[in-house]
C-alpha positions as CSV (number, residue, x, y, z in Angstrom):
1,X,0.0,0.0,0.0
2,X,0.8,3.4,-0.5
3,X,0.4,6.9,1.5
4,X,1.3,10.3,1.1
5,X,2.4,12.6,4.4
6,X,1.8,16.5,3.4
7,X,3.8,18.6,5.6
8,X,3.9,22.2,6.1
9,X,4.3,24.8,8.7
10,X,1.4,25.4,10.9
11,X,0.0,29.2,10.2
12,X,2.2,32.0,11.8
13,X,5.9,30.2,11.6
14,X,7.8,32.0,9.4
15,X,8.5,30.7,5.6
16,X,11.8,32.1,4.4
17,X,11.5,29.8,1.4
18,X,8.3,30.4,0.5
19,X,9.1,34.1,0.9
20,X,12.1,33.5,-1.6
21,X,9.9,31.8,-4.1
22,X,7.4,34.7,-3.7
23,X,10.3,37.3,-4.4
24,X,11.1,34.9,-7.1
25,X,8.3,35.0,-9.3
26,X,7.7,38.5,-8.7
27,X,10.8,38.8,-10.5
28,X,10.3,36.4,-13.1
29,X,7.0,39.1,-14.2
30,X,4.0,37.1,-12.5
31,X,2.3,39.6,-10.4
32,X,-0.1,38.6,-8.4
33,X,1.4,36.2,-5.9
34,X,-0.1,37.6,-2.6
35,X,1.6,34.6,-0.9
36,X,3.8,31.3,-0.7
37,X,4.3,28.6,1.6
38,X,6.4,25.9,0.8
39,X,6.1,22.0,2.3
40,X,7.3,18.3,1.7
41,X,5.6,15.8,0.0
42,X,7.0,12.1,1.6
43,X,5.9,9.3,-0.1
44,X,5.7,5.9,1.7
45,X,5.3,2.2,0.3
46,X,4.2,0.5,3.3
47,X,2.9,-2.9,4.2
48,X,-0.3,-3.9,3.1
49,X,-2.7,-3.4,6.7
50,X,-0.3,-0.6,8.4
51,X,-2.5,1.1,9.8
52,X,-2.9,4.8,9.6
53,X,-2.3,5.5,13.4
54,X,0.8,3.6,12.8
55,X,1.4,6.0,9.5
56,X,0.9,9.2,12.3
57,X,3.3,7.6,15.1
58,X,6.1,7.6,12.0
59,X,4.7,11.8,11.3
60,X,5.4,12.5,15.1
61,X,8.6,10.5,15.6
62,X,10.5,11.3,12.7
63,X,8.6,12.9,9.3
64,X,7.4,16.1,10.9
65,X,8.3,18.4,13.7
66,X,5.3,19.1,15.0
67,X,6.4,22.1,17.2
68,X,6.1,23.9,14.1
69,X,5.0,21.7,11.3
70,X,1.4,20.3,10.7
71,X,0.8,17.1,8.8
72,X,-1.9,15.4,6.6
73,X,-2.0,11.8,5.8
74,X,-3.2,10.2,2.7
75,X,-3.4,6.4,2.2
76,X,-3.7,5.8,-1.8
């Protein structure tokens, strides 16, 4: 089986990279971008039956800090 962890940074934790892409395309001539915030996409093959709390033990451990990160989990 397959899932998919979206992480980001919870809502008021600075972004410097998403302000860098931001600058970025403002640069590049696409006006318009009010806002960026950049996350990581982890892709996991797992066993088939892992369960999803097991999935969210492996986010809190080791895939996201969660002091400052939030995560979503997607089983494909």
């Amino acid at each position: 089986m397959k899932a998919r962890v979206y992480v980001m940074l919870k809502d008021g934790v600075l972004d410097p990279q998403g302000a860098a892409v931001q600058h970025a395309l403002g640069a590049l001539g696409f006006d318009g971008v009010n806002g960026v915030r950049q996350g990581k996409v982890i892709e996991l093959n797992l066993a088939d039956g892992t369960s999803e709390e097991a999935i969210a033990e492996m986010c809190e451990k080791l895939l996201a800090n969660t002091v400052i990160e939030s995560y979503r989990i997607e089983v494909l």
